[in-house]
C-alpha positions in Angstrom: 0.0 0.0 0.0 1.4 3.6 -1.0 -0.7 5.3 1.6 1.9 8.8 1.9 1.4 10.7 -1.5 2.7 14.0 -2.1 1.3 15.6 -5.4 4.2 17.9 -7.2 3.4 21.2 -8.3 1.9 20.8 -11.7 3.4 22.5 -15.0 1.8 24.5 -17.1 3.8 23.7 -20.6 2.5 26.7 -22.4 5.4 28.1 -21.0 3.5 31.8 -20.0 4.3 33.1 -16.8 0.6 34.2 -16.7 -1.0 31.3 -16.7 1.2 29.7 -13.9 -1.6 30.3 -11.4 -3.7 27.7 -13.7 -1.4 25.2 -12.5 -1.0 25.9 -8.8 -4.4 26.0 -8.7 -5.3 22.9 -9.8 -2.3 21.6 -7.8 -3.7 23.1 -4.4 -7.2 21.6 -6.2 -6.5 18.1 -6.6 -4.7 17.7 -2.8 -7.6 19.4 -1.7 -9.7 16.7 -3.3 -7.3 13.5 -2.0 -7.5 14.9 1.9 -11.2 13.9 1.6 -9.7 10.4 1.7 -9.2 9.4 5.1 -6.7 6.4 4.4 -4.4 8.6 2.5 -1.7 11.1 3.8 -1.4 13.4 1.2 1.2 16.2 1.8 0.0 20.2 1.7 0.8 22.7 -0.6 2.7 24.6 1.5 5.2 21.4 1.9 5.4 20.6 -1.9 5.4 24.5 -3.7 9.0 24.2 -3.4 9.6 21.5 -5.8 8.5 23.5 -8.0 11.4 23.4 -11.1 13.6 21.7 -8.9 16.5 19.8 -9.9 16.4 17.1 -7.0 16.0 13.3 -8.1 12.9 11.7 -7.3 14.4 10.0 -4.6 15.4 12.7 -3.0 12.1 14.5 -3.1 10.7 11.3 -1.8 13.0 11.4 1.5 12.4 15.0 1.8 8.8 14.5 2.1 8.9 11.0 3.3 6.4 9.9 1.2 5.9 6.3 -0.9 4.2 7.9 -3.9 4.4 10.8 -5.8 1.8 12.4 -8.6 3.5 14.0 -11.6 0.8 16.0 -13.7 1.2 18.9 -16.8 -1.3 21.1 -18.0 -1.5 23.1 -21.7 -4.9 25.1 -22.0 -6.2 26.9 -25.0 -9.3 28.7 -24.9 -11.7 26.9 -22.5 -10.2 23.9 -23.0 -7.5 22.0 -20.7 -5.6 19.2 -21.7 -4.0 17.4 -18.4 -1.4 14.5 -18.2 -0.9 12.8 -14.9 1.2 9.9 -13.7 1.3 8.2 -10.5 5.0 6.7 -9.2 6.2 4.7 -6.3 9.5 6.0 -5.1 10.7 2.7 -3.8 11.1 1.8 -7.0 10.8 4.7 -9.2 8.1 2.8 -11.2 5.0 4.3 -13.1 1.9 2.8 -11.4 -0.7 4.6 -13.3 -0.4 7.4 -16.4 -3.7 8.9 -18.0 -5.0 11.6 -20.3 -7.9 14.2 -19.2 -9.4 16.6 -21.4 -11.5 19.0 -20.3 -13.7 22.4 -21.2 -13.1 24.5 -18.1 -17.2 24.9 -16.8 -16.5 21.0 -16.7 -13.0 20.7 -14.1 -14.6 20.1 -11.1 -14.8 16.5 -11.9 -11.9 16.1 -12.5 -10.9 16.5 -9.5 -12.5 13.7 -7.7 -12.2 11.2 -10.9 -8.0 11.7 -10.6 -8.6 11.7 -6.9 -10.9 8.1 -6.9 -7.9 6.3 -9.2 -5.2 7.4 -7.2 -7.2 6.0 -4.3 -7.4 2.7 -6.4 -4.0 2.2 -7.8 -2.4 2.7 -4.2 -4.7 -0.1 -2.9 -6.5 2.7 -0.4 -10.1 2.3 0.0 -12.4 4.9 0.0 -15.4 4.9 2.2 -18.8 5.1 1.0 -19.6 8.6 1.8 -16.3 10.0 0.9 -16.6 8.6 -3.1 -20.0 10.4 -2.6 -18.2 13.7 -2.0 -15.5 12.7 -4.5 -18.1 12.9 -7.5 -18.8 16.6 -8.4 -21.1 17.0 -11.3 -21.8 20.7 -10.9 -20.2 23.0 -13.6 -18.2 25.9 -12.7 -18.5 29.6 -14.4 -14.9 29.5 -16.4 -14.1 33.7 -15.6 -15.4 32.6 -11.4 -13.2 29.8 -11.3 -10.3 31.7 -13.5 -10.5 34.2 -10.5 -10.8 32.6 -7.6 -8.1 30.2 -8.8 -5.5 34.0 -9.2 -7.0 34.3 -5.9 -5.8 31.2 -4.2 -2.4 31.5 -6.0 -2.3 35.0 -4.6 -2.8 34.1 -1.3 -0.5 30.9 -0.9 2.2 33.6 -0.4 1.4 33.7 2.9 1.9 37.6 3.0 -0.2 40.0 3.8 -0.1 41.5 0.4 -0.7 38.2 -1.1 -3.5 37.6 1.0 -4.9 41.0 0.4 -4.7 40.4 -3.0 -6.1 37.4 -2.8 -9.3 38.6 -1.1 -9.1 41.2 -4.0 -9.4 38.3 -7.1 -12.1 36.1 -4.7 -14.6 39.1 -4.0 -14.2 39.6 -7.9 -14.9 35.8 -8.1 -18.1 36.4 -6.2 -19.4 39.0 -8.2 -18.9 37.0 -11.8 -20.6 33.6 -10.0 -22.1 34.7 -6.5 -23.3 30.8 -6.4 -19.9 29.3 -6.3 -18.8 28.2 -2.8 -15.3 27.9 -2.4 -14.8 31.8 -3.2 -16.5 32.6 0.2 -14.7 29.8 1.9 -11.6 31.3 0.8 -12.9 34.9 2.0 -13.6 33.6 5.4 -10.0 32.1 6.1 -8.6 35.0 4.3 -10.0 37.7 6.7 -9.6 35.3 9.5 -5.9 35.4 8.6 -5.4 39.0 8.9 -7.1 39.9 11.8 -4.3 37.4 13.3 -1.5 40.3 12.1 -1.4 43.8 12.4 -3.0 44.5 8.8 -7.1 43.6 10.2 -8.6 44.9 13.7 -10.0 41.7 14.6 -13.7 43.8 15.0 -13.5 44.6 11.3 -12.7 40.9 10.5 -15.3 39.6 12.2 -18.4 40.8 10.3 -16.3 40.0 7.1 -15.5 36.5 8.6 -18.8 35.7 9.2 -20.6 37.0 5.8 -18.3 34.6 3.9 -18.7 31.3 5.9 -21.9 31.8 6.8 -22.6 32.3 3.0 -20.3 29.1 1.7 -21.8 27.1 4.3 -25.4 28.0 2.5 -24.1 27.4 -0.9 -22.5 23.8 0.1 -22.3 22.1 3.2 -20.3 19.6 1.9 -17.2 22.3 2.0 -15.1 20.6 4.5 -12.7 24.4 4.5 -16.2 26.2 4.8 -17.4 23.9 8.4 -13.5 25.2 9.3 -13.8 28.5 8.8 -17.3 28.5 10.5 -15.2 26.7 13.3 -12.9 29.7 13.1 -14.9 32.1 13.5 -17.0 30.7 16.6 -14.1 29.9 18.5 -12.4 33.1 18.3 -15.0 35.8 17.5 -17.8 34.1 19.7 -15.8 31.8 21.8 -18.8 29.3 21.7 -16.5 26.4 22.0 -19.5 23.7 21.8 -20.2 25.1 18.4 -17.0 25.5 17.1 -16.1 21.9 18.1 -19.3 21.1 16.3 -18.0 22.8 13.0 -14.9 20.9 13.1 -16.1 17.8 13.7 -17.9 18.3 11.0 -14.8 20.0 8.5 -12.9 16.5 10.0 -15.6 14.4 8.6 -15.2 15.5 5.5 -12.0 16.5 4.8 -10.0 14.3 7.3 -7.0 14.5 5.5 -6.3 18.3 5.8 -3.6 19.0 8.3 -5.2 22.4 8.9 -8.5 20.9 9.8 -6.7 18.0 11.9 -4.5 21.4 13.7 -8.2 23.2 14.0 -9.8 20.3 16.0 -7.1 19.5 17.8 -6.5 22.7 19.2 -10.3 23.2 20.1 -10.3 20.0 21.7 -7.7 20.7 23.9 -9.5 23.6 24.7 -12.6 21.7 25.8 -10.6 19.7 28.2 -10.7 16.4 25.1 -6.5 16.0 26.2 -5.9 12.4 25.1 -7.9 13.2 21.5 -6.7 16.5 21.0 -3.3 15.3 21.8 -3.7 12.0 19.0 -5.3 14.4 16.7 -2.2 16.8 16.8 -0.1 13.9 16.5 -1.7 12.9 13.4 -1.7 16.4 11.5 2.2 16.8 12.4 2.5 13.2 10.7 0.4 14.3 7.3 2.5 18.1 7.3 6.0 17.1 8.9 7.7 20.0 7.6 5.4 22.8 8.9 7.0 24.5 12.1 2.8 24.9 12.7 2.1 21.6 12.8 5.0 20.2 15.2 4.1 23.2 17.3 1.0 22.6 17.5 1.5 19.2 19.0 3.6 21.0 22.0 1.2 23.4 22.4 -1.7 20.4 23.2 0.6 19.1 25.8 0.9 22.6 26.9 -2.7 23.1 27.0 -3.3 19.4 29.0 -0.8 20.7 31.8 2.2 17.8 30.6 4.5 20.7 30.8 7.6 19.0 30.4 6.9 17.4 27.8 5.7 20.2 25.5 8.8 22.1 26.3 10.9 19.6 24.9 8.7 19.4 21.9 8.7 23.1 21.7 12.2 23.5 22.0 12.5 20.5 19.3 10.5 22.0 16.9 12.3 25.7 17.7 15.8 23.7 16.8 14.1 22.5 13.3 12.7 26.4 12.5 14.3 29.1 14.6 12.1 31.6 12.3 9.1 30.0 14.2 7.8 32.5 16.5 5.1 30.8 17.9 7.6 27.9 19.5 9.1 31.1 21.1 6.0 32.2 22.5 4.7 29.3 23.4 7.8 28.2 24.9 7.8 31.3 27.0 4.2 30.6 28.5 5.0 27.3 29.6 8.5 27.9 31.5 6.4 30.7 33.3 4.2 28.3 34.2 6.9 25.5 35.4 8.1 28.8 37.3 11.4 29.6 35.2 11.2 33.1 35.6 14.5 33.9 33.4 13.5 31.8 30.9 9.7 32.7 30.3 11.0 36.0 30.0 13.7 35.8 27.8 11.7 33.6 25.7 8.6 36.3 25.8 11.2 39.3 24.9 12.7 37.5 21.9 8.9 36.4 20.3 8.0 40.1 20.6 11.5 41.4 18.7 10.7 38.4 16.1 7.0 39.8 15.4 6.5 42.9 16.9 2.9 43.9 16.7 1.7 40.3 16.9 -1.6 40.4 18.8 -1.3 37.3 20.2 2.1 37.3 21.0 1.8 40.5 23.0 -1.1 39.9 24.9 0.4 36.6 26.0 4.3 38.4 27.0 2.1 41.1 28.7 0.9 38.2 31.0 4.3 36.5 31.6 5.7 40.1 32.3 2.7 40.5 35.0 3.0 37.0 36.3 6.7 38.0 37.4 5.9 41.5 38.2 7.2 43.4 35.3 6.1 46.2 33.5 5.0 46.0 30.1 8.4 47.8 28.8 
């Protein structure tokens, strides 16, 4: 069984820079579709964008992502039409398991998607539940200039700047306006805002209406969006901080999508917070197993065993994962709350000091140094 698949950023062979988005897209598309799959791991975007023109062997990719199977795919459109190669190859032995042809008029992607999604399932020997091939067939077709946009839109966004995420909210509003019917748009919207009202570019109480417009409006269009139940979850954890709902919504965003690492992160985290330790703690496990190269991921882990009181034990994992990313500011501040609360004055502080210099203006980050500082009876200099 080739259960760990990492899907490689697809080319667009048309060789125009502007139509690259086409094929991250569909990349961040496809992985979207596998993580509905509960059998399979299936790496994130975020852990595969760098492959992107690389010159590493497959093998070499394979270790890095330590994953049994890889999908290889190209794309060439012309007009609305898309013509899509794919190929399916187990890096223990660098064989081709599976190669196919798709073509496709652009209103008609969307099944695509799951069709891919449903052999790749097959050829790994992975089985796929009843009600997941049942959210793997998509028969609903797709306004071309809607899903052109909110395709810029995700591309845009997977910067992870707040530029790029601006600018992504920019291409999905316009999205919305061509095809106000289209789902994933709003969903988009909703993490979007959610994102920036975790920086200093969005006041968290002009987010919130925003936040909730969006998933409240995705969730209406399809509640069969496991990233719309998510950002629903979002949104009534940290705007409403009605934690029996929000672990509701992500119950239900797991259900569907239990292969996203984000959703995994999501659930864990709010299970921890409802007191869940043992799940919330097997959960976080899991995610940091699916994503092991995100710094988010392996922190989030430490940050359940903070959150169940095994202290110890999440500073060690904190100060592991810190090691692997030292850009991680999160392991700093978290790192800093739990050595206050062991009572290692020096360290909490030092630790608390050094997460504000790394991201100064971080809301989060300051409100939690602010209580350290108090705890030891500092000011907030």
């Amino acid at each position: 069984v080739l259960d760990t698949v990492a899907v490689l950023p697809m080319v667009h062979l048309s060789g125009d820079e502007g139509q690259e988005y086409l094929a991250v897209g569909m990349t961040r598309e496809l992985i979207g579709e596998l993580t509905k799959i509960g059998a399979l791991k299936v790496r994130p975007y975020d852990s595969v964008r760098s492959y992107r023109d690389t010159d590493k062997t497959l093998a070499e990719i394979a270790r890095e992502l330590r994953v049994t199977a890889v999908v290889t795919a190209s794309v060439v459109s012309s007009g609305d039409q898309l013509h899509i190669n794919a190929q399916l190859i187990n890096t223990r032995n660098e064989e081709n398991v599976w190669a196919g042809s798709f073509d496709r008029r652009m209103k008609d992607i969307l099944s695509f998607y799951g069709e891919i999604a449903q052999t790749i399932a097959s050829e790994v020997h992975v089985a796929v539940a009843p009600d997941e091939a049942q959210l793997l067939v998509e028969r609903r077709e797709v306004d071309p200039e809607a899903y052109r946009l909110h395709l810029l839109g995700v591309r845009a966004a997977s910067e992870l700047s707040s530029e790029g995420i601006r600018k992504g909210i920019e291409y999905q509003l316009q999205s919305v306006e061509q095809d106000s019917t289209y789902a994933p748009p709003h969903a988009e919207l909703a993490w979007n805002y959610f994102i920036l009202s975790h920086s200093v570019n969005m006041r968290p109480q002009e987010a919130k209406p925003l936040m909730r417009k969006a998933a409240d409006r995705a969730l209406a269009l399809n509640d069969q969006l496991g990233l719309a139940h998510a950002a629903w979850g979002q949104y009534e954890l940290n705007f409403e901080w009605d934690f029996p709902a929000a672990l509701g919504s992500y119950h239900r965003a797991y259900t569907l999508t239990p292969g996203d690492p984000h959703v995994v992160t999501s659930y864990a985290v709010a299970l921890a917070m409802d007191g869940q330790y043992d799940r919330a703690i097997e959960l976080a496990e899991i995610s940091a197993e699916i994503d092991p190269l995100n710094p988010y991921r392996t922190g989030a882990v430490g940050w359940v065993y903070w959150w169940a009181g095994r202290l110890e034990e999440a500073v060690e994992i904190m100060e592991r994962n810190l090691e692997a990313n030292p850009k991680y500011f999160f392991s700093v501040a978290h790192l800093s709350w739990a050595q206050a609360e062991l009572g290692n004055k020096a360290e909490a502080i030092e630790r608390a000091k050094q997460a504000i210099e790394m991201v100064p203006g971080n809301q989060v980050v300051l409100l939690g140094s602010a209580t350290v500082f108090a705890q030891f009876g500092m000011g907030a200099e």
